[in-house]
MARMI-394780 format. One record per atom (N, C-alpha, C): x, y negated, z; residue number from 1; residue in one letter; atom name. Coordinates in nm, 4 decimals. Example, Ala and Ser with C-alpha at 12.3 -4.5 7.8 and 13.67 -1.06 7.14 Angstrom:
+----------+----------+----------+-------+---------+------+
|       c1 |       c2 |       c3 | lumza | koldren | sepa |
+----------+----------+----------+-------+---------+------+
|   1.3190 |   0.5690 |   0.7800 |     1 |       A |    N |
|   1.2300 |   0.4500 |   0.7800 |     1 |       A |   CA |
|   1.3200 |   0.3300 |   0.7800 |     1 |       A |    C |
|   1.2850 |   0.2250 |   0.7080 |     2 |       S |    N |
|   1.3670 |   0.1060 |   0.7140 |     2 |       S |   CA |
|   1.2900 |  -0.0030 |   0.7870 |     2 |       S |    C |
+----------+----------+----------+-------+---------+------+
This chain:
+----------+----------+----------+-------+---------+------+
|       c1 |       c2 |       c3 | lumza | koldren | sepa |
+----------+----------+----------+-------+---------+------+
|   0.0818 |   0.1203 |   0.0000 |     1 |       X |    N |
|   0.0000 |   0.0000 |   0.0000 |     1 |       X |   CA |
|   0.0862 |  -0.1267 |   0.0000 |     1 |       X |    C |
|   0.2110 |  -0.1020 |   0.0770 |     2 |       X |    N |
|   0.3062 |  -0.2098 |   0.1024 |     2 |       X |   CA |
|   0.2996 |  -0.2752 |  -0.0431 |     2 |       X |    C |
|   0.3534 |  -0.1832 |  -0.1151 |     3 |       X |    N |
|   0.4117 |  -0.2027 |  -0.2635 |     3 |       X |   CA |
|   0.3489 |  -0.2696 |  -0.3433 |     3 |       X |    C |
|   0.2116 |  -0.2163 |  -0.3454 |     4 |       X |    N |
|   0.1227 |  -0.3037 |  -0.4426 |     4 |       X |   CA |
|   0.0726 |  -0.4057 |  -0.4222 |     4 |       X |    C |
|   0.0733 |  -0.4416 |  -0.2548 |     5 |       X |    N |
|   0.0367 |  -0.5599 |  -0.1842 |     5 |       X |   CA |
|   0.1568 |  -0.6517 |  -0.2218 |     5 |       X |    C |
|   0.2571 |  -0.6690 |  -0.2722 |     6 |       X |    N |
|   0.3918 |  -0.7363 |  -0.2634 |     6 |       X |   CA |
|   0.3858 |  -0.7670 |  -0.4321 |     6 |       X |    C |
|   0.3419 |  -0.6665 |  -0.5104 |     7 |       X |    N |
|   0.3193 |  -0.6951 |  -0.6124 |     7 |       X |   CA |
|   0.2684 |  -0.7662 |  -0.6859 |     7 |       X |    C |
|   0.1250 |  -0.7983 |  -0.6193 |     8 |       X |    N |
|   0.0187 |  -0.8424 |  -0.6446 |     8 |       X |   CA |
|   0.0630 |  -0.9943 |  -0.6072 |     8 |       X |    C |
|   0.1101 |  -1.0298 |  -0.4593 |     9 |       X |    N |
|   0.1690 |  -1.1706 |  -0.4186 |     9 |       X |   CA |
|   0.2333 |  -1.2436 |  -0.5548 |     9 |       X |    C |
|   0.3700 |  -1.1304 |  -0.5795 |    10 |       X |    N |
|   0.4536 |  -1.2105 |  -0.6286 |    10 |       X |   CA |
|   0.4083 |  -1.2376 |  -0.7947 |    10 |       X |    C |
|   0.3366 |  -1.1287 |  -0.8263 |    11 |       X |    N |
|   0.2219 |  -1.1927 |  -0.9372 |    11 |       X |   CA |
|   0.1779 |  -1.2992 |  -0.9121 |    11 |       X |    C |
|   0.1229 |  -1.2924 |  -0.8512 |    12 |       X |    N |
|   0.0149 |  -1.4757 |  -0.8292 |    12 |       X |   CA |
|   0.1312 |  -1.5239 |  -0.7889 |    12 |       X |    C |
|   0.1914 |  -1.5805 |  -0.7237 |    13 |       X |    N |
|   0.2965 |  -1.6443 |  -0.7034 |    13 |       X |   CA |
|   0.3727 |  -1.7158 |  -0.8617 |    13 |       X |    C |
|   0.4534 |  -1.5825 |  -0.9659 |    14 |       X |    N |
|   0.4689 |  -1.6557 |  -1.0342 |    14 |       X |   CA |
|   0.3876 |  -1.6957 |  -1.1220 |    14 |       X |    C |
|   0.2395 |  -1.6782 |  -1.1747 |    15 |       X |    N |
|   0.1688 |  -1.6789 |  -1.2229 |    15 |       X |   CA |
|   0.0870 |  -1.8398 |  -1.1731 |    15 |       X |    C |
|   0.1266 |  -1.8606 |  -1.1251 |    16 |       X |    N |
|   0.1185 |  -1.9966 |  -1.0590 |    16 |       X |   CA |
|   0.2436 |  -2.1383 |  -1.0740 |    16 |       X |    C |
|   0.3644 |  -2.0458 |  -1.0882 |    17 |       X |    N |
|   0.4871 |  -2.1517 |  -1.1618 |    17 |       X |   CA |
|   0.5041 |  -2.1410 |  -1.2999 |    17 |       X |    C |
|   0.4560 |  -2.0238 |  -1.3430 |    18 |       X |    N |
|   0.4308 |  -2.0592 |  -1.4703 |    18 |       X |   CA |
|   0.3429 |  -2.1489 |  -1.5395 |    18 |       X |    C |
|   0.2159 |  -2.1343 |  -1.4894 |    19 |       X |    N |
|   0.1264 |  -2.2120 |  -1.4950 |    19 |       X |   CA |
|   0.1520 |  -2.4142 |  -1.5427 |    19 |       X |    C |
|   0.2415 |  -2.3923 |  -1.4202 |    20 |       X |    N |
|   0.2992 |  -2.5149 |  -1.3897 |    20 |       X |   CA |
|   0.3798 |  -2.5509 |  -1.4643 |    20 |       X |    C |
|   0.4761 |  -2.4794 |  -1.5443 |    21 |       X |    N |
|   0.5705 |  -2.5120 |  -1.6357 |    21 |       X |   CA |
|   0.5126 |  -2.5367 |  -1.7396 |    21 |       X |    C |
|   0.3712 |  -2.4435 |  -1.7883 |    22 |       X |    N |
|   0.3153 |  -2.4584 |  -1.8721 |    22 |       X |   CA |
|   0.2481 |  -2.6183 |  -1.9565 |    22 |       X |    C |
|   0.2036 |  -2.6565 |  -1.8619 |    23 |       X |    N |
|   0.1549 |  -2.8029 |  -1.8481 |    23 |       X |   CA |
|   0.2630 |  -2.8978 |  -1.8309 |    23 |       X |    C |
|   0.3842 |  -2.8974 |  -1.8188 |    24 |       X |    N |
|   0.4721 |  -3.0388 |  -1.8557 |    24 |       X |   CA |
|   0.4659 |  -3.0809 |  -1.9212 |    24 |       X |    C |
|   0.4631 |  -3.0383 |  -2.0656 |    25 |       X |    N |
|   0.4398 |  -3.1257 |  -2.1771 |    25 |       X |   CA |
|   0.3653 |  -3.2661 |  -2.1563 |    25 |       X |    C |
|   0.2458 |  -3.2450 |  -2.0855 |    26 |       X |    N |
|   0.1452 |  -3.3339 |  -2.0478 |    26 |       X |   CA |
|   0.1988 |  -3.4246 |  -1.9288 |    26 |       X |    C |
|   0.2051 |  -3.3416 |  -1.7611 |    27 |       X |    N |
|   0.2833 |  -3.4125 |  -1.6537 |    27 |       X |   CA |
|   0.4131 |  -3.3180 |  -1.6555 |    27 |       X |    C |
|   0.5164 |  -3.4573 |  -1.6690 |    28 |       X |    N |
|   0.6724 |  -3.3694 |  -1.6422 |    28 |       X |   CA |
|   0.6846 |  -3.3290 |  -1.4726 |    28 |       X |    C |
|   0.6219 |  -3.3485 |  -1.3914 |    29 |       X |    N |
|   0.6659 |  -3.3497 |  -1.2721 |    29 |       X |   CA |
|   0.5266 |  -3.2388 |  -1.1876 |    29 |       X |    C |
|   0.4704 |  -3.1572 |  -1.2686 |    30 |       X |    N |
|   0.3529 |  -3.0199 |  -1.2063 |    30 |       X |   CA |
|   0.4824 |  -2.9164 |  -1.1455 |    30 |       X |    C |
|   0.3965 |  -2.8830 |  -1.0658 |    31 |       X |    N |
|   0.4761 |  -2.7999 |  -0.9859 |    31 |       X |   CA |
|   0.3605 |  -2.7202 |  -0.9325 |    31 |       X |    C |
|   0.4252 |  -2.5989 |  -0.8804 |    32 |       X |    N |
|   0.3453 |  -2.5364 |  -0.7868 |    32 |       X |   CA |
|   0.3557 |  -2.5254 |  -0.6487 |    32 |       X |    C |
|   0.2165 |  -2.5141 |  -0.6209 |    33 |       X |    N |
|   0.1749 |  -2.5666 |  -0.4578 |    33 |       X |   CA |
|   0.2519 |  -2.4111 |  -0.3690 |    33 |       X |    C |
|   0.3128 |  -2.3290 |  -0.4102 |    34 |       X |    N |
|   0.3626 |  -2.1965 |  -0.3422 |    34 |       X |   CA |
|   0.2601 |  -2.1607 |  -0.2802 |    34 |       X |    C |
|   0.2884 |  -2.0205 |  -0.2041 |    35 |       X |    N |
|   0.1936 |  -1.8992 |  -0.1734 |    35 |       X |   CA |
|   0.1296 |  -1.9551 |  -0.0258 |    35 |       X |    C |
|   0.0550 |  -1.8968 |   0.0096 |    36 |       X |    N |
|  -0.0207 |  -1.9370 |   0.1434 |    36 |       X |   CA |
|  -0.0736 |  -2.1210 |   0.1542 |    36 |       X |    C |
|  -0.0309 |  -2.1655 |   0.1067 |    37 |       X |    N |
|  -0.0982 |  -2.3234 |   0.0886 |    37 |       X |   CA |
|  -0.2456 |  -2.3405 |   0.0767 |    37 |       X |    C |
|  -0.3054 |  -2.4459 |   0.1352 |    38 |       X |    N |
|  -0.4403 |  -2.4755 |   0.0858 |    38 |       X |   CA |
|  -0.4459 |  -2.5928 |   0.0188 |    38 |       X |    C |
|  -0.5233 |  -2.5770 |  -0.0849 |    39 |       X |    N |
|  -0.5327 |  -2.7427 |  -0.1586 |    39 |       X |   CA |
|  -0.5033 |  -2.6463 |  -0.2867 |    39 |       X |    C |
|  -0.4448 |  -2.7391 |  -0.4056 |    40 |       X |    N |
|  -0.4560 |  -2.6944 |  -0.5605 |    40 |       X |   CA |
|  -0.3313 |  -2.5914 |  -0.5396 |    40 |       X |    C |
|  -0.3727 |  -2.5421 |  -0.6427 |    41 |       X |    N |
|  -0.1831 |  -2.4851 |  -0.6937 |    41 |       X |   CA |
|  -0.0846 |  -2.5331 |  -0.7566 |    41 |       X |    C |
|  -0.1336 |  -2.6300 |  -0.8249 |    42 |       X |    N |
|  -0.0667 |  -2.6939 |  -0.9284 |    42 |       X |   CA |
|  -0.0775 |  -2.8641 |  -0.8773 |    42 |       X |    C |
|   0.0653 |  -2.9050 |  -0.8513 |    43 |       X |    N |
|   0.0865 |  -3.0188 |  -0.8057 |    43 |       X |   CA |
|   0.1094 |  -3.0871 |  -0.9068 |    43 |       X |    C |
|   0.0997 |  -3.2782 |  -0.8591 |    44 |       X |    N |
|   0.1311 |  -3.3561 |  -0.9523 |    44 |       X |   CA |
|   0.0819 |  -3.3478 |  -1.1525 |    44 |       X |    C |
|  -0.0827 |  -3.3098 |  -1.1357 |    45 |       X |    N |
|  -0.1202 |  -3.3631 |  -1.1901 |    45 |       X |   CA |
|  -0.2738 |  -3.4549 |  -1.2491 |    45 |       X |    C |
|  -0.1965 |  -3.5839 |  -1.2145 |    46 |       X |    N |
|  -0.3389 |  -3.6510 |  -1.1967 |    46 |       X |   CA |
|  -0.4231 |  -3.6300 |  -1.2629 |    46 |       X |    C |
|  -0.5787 |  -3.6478 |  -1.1635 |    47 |       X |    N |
|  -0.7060 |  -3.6614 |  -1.2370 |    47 |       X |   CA |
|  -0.7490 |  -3.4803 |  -1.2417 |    47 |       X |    C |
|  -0.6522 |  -3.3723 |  -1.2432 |    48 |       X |    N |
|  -0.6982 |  -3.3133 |  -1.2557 |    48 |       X |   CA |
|  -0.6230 |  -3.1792 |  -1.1086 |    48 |       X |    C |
|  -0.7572 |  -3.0532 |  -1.0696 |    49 |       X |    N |
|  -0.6859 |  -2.9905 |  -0.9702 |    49 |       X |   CA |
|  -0.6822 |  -2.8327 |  -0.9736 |    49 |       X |    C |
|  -0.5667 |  -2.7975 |  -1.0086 |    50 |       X |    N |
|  -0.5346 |  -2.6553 |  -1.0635 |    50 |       X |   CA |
|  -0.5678 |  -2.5234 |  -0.9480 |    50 |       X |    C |
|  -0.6336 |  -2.4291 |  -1.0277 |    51 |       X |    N |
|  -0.6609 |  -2.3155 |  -0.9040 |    51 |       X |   CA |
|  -0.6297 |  -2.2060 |  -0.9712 |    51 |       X |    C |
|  -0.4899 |  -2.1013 |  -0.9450 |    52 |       X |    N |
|  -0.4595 |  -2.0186 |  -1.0882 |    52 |       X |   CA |
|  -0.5025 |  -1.9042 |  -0.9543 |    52 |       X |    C |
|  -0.5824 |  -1.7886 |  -1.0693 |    53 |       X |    N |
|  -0.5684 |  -1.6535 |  -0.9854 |    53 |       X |   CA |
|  -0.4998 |  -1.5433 |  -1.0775 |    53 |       X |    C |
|  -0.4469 |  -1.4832 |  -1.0221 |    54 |       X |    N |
|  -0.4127 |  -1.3682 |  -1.0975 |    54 |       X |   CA |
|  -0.4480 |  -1.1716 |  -1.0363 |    54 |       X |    C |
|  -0.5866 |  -1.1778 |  -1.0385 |    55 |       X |    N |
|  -0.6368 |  -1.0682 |  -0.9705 |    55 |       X |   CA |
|  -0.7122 |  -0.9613 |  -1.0493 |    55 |       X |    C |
|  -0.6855 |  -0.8564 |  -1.0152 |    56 |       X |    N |
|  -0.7384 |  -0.7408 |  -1.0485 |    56 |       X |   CA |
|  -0.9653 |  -0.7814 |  -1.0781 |    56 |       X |    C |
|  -0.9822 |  -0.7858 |  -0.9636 |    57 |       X |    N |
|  -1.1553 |  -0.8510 |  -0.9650 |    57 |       X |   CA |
|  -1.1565 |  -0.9672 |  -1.0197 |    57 |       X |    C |
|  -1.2493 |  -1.0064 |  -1.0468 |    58 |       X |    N |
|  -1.3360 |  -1.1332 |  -1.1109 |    58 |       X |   CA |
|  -1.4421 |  -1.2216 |  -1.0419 |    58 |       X |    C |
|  -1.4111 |  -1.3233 |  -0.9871 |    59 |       X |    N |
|  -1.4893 |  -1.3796 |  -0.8335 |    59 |       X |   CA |
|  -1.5506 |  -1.4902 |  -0.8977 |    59 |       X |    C |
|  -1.5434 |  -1.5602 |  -1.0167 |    60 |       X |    N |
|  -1.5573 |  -1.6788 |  -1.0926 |    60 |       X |   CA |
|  -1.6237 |  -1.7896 |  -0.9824 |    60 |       X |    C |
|  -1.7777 |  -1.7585 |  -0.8891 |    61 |       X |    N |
|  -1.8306 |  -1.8450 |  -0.8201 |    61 |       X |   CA |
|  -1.7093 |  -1.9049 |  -0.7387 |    61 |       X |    C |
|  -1.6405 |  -1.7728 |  -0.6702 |    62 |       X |    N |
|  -1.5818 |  -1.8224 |  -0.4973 |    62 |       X |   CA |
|  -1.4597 |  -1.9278 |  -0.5763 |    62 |       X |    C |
|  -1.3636 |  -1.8257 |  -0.6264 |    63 |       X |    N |
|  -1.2630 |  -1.9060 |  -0.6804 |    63 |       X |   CA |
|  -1.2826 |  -2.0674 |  -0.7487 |    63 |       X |    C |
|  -1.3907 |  -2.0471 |  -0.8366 |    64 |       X |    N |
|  -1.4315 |  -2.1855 |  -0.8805 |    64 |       X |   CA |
|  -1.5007 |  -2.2788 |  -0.7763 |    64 |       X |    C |
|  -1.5460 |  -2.2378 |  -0.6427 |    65 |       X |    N |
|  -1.5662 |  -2.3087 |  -0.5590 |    65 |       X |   CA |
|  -1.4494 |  -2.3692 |  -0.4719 |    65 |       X |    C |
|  -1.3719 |  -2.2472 |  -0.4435 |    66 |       X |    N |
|  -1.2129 |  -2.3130 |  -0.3858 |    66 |       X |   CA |
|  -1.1386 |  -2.4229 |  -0.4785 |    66 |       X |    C |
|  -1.1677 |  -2.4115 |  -0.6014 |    67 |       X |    N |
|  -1.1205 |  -2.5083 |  -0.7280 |    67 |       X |   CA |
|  -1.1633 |  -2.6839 |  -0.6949 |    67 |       X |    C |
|  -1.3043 |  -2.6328 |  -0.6542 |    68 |       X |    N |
|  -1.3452 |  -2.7953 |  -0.6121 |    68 |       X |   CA |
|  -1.3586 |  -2.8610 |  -0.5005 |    68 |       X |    C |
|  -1.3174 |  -2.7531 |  -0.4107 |    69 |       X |    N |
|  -1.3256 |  -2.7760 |  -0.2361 |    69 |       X |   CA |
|  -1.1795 |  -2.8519 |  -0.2387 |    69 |       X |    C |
|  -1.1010 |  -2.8454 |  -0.3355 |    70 |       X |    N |
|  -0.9574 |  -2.8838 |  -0.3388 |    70 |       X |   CA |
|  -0.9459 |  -2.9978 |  -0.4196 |    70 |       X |    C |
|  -1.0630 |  -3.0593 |  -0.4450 |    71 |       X |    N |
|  -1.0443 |  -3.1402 |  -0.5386 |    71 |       X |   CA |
|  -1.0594 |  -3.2748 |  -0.5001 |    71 |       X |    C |
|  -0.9876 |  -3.3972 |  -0.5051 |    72 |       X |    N |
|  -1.0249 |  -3.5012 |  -0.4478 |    72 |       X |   CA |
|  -1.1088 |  -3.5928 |  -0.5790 |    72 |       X |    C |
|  -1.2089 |  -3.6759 |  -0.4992 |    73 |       X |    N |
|  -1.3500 |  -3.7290 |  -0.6126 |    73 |       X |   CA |
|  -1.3002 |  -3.7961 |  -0.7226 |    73 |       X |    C |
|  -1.4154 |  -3.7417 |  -0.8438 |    74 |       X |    N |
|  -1.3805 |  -3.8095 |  -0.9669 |    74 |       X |   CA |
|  -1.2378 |  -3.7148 |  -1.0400 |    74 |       X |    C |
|  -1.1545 |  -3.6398 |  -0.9742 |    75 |       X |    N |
|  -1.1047 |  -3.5327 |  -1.0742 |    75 |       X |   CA |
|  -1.1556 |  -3.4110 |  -1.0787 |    75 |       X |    C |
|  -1.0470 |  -3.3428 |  -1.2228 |    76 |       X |    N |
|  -1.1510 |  -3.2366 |  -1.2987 |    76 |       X |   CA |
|  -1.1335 |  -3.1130 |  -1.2142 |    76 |       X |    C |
|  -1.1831 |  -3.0400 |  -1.1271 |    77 |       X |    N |
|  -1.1036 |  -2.9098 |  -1.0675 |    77 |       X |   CA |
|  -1.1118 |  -2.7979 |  -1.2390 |    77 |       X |    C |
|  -1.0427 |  -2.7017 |  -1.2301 |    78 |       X |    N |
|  -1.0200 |  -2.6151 |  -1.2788 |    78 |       X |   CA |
|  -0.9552 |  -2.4897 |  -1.2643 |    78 |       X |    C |
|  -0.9922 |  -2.3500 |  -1.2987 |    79 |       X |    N |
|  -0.9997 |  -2.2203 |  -1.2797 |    79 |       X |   CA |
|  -0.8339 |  -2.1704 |  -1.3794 |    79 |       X |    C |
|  -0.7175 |  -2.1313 |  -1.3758 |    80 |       X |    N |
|  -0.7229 |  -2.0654 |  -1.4942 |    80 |       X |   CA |
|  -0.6695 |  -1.9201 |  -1.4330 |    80 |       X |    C |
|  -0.7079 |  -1.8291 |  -1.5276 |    81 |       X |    N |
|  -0.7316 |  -1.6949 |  -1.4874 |    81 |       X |   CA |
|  -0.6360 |  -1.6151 |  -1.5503 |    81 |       X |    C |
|  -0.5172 |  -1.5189 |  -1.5296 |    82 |       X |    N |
|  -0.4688 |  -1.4837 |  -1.5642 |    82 |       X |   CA |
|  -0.5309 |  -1.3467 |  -1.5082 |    82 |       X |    C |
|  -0.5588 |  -1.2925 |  -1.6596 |    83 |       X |    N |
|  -0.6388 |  -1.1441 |  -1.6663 |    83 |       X |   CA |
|  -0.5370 |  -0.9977 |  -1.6504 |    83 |       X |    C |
|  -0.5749 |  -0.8916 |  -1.6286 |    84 |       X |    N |
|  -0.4829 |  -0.7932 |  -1.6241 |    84 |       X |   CA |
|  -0.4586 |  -0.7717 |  -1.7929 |    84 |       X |    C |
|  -0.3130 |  -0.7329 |  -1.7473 |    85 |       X |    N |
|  -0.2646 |  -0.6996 |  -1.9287 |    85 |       X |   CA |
|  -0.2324 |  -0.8246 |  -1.9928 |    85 |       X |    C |
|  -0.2114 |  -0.9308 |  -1.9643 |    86 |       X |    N |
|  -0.1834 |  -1.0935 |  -1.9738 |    86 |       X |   CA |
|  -0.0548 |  -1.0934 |  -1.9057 |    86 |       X |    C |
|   0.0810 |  -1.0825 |  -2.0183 |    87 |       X |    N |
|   0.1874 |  -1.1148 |  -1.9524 |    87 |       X |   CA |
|   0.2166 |  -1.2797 |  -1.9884 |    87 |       X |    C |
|   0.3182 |  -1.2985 |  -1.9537 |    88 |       X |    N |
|   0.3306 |  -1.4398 |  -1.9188 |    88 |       X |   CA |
|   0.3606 |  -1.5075 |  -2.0754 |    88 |       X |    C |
|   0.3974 |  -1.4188 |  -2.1582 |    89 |       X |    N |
|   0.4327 |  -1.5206 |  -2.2891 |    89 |       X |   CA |
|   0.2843 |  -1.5013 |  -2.3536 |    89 |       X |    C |
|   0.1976 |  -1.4926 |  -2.2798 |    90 |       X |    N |
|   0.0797 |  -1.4893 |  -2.4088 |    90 |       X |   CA |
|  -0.0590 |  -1.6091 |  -2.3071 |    90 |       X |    C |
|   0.0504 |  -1.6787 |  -2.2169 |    91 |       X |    N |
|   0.0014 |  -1.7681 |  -2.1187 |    91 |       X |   CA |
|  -0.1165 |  -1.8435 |  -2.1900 |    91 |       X |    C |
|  -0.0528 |  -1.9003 |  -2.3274 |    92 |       X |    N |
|  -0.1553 |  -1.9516 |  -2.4131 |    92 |       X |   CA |
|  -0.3043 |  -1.9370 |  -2.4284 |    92 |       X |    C |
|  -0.3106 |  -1.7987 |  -2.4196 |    93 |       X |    N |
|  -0.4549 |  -1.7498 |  -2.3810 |    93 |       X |   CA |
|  -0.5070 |  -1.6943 |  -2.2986 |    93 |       X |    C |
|  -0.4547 |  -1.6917 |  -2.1879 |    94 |       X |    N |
|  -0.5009 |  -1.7015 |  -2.0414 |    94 |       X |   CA |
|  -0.6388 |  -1.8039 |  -2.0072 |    94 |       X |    C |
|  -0.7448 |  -1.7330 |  -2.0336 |    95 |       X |    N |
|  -0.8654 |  -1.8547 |  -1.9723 |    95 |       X |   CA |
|  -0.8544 |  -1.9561 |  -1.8697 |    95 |       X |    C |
|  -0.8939 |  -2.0816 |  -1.9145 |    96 |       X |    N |
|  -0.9692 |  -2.2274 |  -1.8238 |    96 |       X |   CA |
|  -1.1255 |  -2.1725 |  -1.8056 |    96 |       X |    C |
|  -1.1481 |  -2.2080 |  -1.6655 |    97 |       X |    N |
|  -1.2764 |  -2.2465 |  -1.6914 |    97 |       X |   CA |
|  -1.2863 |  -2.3686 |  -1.6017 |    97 |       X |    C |
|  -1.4308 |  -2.3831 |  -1.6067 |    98 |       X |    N |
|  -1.4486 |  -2.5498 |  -1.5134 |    98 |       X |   CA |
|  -1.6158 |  -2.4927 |  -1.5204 |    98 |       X |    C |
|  -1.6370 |  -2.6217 |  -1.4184 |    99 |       X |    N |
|  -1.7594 |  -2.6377 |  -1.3988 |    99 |       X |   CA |
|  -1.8429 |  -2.6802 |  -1.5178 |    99 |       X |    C |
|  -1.9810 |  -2.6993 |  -1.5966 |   100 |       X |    N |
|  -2.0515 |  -2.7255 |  -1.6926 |   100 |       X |   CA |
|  -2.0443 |  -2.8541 |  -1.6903 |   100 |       X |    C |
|  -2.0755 |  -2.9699 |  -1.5538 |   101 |       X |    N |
|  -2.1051 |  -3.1040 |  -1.5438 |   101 |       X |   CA |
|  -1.9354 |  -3.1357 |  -1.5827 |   101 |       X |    C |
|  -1.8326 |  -3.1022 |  -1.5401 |   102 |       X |    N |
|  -1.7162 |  -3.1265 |  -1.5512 |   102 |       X |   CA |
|  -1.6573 |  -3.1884 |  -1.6777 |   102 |       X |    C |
|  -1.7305 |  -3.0250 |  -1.7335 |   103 |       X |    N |
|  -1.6625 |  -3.0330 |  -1.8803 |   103 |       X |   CA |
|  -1.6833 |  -3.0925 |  -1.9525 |   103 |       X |    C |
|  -1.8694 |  -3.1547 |  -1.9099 |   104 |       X |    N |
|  -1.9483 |  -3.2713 |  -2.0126 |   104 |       X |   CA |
|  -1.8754 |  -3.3718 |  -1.9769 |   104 |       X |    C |
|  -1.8665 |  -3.3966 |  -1.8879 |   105 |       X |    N |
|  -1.8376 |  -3.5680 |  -1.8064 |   105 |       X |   CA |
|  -1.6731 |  -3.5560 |  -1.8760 |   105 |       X |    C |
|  -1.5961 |  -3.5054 |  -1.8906 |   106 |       X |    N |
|  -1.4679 |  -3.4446 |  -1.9619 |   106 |       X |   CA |
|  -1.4713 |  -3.5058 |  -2.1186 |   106 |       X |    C |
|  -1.5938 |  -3.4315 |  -2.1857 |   107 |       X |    N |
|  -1.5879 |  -3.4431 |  -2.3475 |   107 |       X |   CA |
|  -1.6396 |  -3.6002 |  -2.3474 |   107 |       X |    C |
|  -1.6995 |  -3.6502 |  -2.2642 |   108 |       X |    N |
|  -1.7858 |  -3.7820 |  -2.2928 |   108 |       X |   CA |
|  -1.6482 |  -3.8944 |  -2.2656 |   108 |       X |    C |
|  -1.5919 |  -3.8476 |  -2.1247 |   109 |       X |    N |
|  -1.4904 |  -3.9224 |  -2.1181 |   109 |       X |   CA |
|  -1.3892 |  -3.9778 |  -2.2492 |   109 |       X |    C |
|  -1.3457 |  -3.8538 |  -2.3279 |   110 |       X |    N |
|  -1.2798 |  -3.8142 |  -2.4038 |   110 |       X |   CA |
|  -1.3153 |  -3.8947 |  -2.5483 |   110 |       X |    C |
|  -1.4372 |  -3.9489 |  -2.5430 |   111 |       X |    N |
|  -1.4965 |  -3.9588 |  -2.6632 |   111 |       X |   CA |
|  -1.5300 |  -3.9184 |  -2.7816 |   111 |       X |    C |
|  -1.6434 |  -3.8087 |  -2.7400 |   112 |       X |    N |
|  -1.6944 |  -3.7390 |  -2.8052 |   112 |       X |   CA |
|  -1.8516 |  -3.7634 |  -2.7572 |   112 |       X |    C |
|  -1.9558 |  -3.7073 |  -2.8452 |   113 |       X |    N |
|  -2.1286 |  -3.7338 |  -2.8486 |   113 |       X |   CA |
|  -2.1446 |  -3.8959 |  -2.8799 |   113 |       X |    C |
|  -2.2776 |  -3.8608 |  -2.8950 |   114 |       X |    N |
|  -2.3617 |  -4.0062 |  -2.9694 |   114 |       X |   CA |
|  -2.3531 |  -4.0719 |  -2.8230 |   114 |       X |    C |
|  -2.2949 |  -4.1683 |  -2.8154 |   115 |       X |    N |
|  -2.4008 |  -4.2952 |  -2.7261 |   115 |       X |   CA |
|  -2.5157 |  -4.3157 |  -2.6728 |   115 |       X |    C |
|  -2.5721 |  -4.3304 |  -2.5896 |   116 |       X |    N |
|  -2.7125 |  -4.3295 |  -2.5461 |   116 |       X |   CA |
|  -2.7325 |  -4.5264 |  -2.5830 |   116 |       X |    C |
|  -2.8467 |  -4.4819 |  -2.6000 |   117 |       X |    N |
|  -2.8798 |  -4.6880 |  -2.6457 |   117 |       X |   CA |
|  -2.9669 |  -4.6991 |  -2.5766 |   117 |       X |    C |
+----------+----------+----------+-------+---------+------+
């Protein structure tokens, strides 16, 4: 049990600095929040608050609720999920998710949809 319990850590663990490396392009300075922490995983980047899992089950509510319990007002929380069989160079397609209101208030921000008159 030891084994797979240690496994599983240091999965999420790096699955969480990767994460983080992933996104510089955007903020040079994301980092990850390391193991046992509460709050995002993914530091230093504004506006938005990173929650990476990398687990065997699929919790989408809880996890996406810890996503926004971590989120300070007016930024985007977000999920991304690193699935089993998802090694790290195919990070690219590792699912986001977010909340529905998020993602609207996101695309509108963004400028996208008609205008309301």
């Amino acid at each position: 049990m030891g084994l797979v319990s240690n496994y599983r850590k240091d999965r999420g663990m790096r699955s969480q600095k990767v994460s983080a490396e992933y996104v510089r392009d955007i903020w040079p300075f994301a980092d990850t929040a390391g193991a046992g922490r509460s709050g995002q995983d993914i530091l230093n980047t504004p506006g938005f608050s990173g929650e990476v899992k990398a687990r065997t089950g699929l919790n989408l509510g809880a996890w996406l609720k810890q996503a926004v319990e971590a989120t300070a007002p007016g930024d985007y929380p977000y999920l991304v999920v690193r699935l089993n069989g998802q090694g790290e160079a195919t990070i690219g397609d590792w699912p986001v998710v977010m909340r529905f209101s998020d993602w609207k208030r996101l695309v509108k921000q963004a400028g996208y949809g008609t205008p309301a008159f």
